[in-house]
C-alpha positions as MATLAB code, in Angstrom:
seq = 'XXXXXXXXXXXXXXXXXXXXXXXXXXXXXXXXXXXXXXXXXXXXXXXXXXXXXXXXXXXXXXXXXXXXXXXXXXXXXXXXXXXXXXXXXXXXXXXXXXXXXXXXXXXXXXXXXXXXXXXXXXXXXXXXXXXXXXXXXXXXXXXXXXXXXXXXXXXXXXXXXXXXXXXXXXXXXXXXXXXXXXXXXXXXXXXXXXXXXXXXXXXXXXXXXXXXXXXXXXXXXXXXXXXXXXXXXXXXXXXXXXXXXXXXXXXXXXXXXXXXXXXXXXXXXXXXXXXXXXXXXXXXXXXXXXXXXXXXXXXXXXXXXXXXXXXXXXXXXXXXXXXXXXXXXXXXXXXXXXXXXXXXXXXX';
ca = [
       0.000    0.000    0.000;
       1.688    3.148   -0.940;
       0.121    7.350   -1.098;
       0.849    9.019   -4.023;
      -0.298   12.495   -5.490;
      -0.317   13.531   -9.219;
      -0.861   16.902   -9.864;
       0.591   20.275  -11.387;
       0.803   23.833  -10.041;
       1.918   27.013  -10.861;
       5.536   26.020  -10.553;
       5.091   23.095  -13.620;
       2.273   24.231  -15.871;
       1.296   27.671  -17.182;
      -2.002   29.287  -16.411;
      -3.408   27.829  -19.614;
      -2.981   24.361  -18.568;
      -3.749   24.803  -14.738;
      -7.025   26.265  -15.954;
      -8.496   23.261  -18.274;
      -7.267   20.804  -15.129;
      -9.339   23.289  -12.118;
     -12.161   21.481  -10.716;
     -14.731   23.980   -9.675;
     -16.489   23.208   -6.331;
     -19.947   22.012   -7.617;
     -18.362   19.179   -9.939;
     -15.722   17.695   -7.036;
     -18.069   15.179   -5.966;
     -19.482   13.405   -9.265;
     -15.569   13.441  -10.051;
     -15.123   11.604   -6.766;
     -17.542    9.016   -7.889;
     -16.200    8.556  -11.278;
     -12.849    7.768   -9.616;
     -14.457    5.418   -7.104;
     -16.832    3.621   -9.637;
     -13.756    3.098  -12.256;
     -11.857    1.898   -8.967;
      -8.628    4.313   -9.449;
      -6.816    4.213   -6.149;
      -8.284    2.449   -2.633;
      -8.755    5.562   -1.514;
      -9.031    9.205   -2.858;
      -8.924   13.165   -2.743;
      -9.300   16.314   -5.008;
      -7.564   19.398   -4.167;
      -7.972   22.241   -6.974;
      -7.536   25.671   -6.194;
      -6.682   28.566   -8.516;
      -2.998   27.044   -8.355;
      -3.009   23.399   -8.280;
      -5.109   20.959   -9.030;
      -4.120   17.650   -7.344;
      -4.936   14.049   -6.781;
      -4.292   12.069   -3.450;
      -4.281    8.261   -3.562;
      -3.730    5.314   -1.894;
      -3.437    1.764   -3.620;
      -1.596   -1.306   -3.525;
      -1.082   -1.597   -7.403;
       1.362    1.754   -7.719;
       2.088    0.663  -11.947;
      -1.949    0.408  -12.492;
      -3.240    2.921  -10.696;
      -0.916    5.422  -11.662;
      -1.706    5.186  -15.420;
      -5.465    5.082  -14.633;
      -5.511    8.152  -12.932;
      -3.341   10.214  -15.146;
      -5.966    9.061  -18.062;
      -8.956   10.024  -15.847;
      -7.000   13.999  -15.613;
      -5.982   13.890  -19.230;
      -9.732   12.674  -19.852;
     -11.404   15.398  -17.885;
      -9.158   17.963  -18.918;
      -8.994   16.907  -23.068;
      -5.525   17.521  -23.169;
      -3.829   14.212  -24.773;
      -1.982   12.336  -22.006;
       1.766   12.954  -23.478;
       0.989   16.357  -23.458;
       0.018   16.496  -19.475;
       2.798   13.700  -18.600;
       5.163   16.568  -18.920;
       3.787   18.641  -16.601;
       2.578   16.359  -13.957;
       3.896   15.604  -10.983;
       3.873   11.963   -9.704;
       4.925   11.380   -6.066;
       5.327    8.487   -3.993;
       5.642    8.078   -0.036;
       7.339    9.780    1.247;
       7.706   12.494   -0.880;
       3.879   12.536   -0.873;
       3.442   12.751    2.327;
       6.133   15.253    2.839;
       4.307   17.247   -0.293;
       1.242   17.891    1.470;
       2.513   18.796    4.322;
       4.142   21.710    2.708;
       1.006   22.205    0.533;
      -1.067   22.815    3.517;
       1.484   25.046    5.151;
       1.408   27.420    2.502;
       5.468   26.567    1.267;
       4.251   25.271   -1.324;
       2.354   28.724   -2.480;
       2.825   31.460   -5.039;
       2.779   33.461   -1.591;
       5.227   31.763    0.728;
       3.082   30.800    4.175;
      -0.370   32.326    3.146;
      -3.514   31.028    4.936;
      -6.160   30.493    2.479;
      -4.729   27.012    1.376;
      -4.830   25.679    4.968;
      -8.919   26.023    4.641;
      -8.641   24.578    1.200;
      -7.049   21.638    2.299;
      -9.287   21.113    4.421;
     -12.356   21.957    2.673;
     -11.121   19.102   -0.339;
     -10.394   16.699    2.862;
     -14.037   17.215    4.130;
     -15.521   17.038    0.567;
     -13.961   13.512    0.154;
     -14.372   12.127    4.053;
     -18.140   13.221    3.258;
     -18.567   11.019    0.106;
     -16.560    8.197    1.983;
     -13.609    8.280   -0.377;
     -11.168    8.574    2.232;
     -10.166    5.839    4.536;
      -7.832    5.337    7.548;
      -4.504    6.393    5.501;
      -6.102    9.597    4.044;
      -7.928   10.231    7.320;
      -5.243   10.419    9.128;
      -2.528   11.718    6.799;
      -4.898   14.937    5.815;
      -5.615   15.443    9.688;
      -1.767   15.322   10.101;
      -1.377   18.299    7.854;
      -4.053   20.528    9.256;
      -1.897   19.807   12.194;
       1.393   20.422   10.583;
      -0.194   23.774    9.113;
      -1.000   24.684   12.683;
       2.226   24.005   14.438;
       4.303   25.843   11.624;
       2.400   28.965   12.270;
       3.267   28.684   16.367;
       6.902   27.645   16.349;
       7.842   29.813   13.190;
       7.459   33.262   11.595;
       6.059   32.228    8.389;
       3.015   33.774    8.155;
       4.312   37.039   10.227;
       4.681   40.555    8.207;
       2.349   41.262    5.535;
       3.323   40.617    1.821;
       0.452   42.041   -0.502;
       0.296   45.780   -1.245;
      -3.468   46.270    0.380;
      -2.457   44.167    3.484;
       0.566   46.447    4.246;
      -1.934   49.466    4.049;
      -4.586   48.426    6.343;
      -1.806   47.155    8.709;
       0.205   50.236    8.662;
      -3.096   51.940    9.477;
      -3.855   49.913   12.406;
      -0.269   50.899   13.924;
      -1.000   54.651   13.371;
      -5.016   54.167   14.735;
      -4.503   51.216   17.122;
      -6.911   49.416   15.871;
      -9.620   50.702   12.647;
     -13.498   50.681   15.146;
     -14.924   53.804   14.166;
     -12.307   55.429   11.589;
     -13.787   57.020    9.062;
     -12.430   56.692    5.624;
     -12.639   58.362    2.141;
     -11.287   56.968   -0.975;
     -10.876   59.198   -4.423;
     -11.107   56.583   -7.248;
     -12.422   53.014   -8.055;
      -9.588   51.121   -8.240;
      -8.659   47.414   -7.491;
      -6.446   48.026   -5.023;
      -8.189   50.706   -2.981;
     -11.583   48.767   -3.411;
      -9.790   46.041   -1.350;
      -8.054   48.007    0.990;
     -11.583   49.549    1.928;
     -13.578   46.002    2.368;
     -10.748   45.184    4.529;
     -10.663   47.951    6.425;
     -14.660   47.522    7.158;
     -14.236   44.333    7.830;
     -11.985   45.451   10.975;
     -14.645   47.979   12.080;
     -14.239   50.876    9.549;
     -17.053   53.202    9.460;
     -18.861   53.231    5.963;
     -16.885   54.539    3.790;
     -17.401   57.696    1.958;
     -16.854   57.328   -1.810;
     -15.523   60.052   -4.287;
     -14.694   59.726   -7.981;
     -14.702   62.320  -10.729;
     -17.309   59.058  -12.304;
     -19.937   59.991   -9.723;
     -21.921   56.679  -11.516;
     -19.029   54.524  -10.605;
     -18.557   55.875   -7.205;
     -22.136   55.077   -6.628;
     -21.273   51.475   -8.104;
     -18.652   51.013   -5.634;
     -20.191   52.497   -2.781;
     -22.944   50.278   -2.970;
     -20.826   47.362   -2.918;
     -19.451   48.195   -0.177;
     -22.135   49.651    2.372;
     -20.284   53.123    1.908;
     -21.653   56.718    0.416;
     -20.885   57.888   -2.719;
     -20.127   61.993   -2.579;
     -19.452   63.858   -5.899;
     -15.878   64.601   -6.449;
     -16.527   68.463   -5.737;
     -18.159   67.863   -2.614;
     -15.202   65.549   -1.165;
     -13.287   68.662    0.527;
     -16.429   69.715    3.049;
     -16.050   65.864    4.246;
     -12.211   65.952    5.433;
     -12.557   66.996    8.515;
     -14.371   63.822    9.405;
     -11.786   61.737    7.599;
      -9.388   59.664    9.249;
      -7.963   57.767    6.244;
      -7.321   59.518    2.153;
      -6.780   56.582   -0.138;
      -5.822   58.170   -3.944;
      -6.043   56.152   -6.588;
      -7.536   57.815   -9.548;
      -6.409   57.630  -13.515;
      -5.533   61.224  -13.485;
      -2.289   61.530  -14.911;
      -1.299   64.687  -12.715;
      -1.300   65.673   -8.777;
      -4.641   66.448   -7.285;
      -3.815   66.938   -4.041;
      -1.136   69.513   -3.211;
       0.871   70.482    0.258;
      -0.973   73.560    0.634;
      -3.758   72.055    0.282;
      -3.709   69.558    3.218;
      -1.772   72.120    5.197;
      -5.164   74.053    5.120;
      -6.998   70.515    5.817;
      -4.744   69.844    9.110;
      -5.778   73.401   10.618;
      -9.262   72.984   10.196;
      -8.706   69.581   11.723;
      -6.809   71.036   14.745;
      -4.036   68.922   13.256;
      -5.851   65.187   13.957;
      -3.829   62.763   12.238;
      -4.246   62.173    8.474;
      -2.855   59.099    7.363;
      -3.000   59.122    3.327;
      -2.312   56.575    0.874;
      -1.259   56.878   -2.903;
      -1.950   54.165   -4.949;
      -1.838   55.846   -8.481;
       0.448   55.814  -10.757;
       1.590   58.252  -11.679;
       1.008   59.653   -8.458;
      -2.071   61.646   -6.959;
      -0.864   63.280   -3.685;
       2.071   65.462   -3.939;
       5.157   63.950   -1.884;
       5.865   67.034    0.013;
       2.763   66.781    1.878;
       4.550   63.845    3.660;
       6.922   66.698    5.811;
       3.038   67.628    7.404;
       2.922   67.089   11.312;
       0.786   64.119   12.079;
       0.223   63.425    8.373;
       1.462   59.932    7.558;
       2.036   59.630    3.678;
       2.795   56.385    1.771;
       2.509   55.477   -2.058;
       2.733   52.671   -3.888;
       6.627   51.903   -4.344;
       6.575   52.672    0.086;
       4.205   49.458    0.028;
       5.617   47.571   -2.716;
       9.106   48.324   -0.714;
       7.642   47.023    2.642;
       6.160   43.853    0.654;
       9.280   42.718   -0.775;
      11.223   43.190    2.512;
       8.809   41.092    3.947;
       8.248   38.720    1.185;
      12.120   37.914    2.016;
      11.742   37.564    5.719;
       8.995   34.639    4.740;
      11.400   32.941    2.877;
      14.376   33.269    5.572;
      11.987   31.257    7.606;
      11.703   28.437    5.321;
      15.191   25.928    6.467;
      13.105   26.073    9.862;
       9.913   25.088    8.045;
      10.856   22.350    6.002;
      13.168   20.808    8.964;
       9.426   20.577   10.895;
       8.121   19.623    7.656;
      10.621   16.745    7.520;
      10.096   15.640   10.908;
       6.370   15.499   11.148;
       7.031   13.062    7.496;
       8.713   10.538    9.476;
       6.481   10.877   12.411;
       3.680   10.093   10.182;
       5.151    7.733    7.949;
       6.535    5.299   10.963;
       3.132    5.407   12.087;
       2.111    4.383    8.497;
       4.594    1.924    8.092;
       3.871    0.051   11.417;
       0.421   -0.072   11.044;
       0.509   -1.417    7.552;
       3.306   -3.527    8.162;
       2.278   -6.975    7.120;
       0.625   -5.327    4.059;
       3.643   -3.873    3.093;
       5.628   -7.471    3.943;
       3.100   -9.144    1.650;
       3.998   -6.839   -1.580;
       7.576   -7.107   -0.566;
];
């Protein structure tokens, strides 16, 4: 009896490819019963996320039930089996087992030790347990990695420090507000990245946000998307006052907002804090502002500077990682090994 995973990810096959093998959610289980009613491994499991896509096995027969299963992908995918051989990966314990655990982990990831994987992992291993196409070696090897996943987040600094562009903003503005109940902000364009910067901030206790956009329609667009109030683009200087957060990130090609400018805000606001945040390019708020008292000015390159910094101390943590990693494999596969010992004798 033997675990094995075939799969590709974004480190083996191009988006094209990783797209025609993605299993959306709805079609996960009829899979799982095709692979159970054509009898392809003992036991089975379908991770696919926008990444990966992934199949866990366990069987006795490793020659049959290899070639089986990459037909079943190249079959649900229509991309001729020589084709997909060479970008497939095809592991056996206990690089398998070892595999996962860094899968779940996030090590694995196009961002080194991010979270959303770990609930993936699980949500595939629930998926499968609830169609009863897991057994005792999946069971217990899938548990192990939520477990793995856990215990590399308290005994290392893998997930610590921010490494996207809108997570560094709403964490720099909880250092300068404490935390983000009841702060008020205002954002001046529709972009991607401010739109997500402002449904996280709400989602920490923002207040609704207050919308403004030379596009009044769009600003209306956004601001119903996000529980916030759209404000003509005129209008958005009587607001300031109650502002606690300026996000820029317009199309304009020129500086809308000058030092004199928010000089003249910070009287009126008895010099309250301002903390702004430039996301256009080319940029919106003019960089001398930043020499204001109690205003706190970043743009773009600041936060792309801060992600990359941190996107390096990730990685420094990963010889620490993969020695757990390593560890928790041979934990799991002596238990595997012991308690399918006379199976194993009988192949052997």
């Amino acid at each position: 009896m033997e675990i094995f995973v075939l799969g590709l990810n974004h480190k083996t096959a191009p988006l094209e490819l990783r797209e025609k093998l993605s299993i959306p959610n709805h079609k996960t289980q009829e899979l799982l019963r095709v692979l159970g009613e054509r009898r392809i491994f003992d036991e089975r499991l379908l991770l696919s996320t926008c990444n990966r896509t992934e199949l866990y096995g366990v069987d006795g027969d490793a020659g049959q039930a290899v070639l089986e299963a990459k037909k079943f992908l190249s079959e649900y995918s229509r991309v001729d089996l020589e084709t997909l051989e060479e970008k497939l990966y095809i592991l056996r314990q206990p690089d398998s087992v070892e595999h996962l655990f860094s899968v779940a982990s996030g090590l694995d990831s196009m961002v080194i030790g991010e979270t959303e994987i770990t609930g993936q992992v699980k949500d595939a291993y629930l998926e499968a347990h609830k169609n009863q196409q897991t057994g005792k070696v999946l069971n217990a090897l899938f548990q192990r990695s939520l477990r793995v996943a856990k215990t590399l987040r308290s005994q290392t600094e893998i997930g610590a420090r921010k490494v996207s562009v809108a997570s560094i903003a709403v964490d720099l503005a909880e250092k300068i507000f404490g935390n983000l109940k009841g702060v008020r902000v205002m954002v001046i364009g529709t972009g991607e990245v401010s739109t997500l910067v402002t449904k996280t901030m709400t989602a920490k206790g923002a207040l609704p946000l207050i919308v403004s956009s030379r596009h009044y329609e769009r600003a209306a667009e956004l601001a119903s998307r996000i529980n916030g109030e759209a404000i003509p683009y005129d209008e958005y200087e009587s607001r300031i006052e109650g502002v606690d957060i300026l996000i820029a990130s317009t199309l304009a090609a020129r500086v809308l907002i000058h030092e004199p400018q928010v000089r003249g805000w910070m009287r009126r606001r008895h010099e309250r804090p301002l903390f702004m945040i430039d996301l256009a390019v080319p940029r919106n708020i003019e960089t001398a502002v930043e020499k204001l008292d109690n205003v706190y000015l970043y743009n773009i390159d600041d936060l792309s500077e801060i992600a990359e910094k941190n996107r390096a101390f990730r990685k420094s943590q990963l010889e620490d990682c993969f020695r757990l990693v390593k560890t928790q494999t041979r934990y799991f596969m002596d238990w595997f090994l012991k308690e399918f010992d006379a199976q194993c004798r009988e192949r052997s």
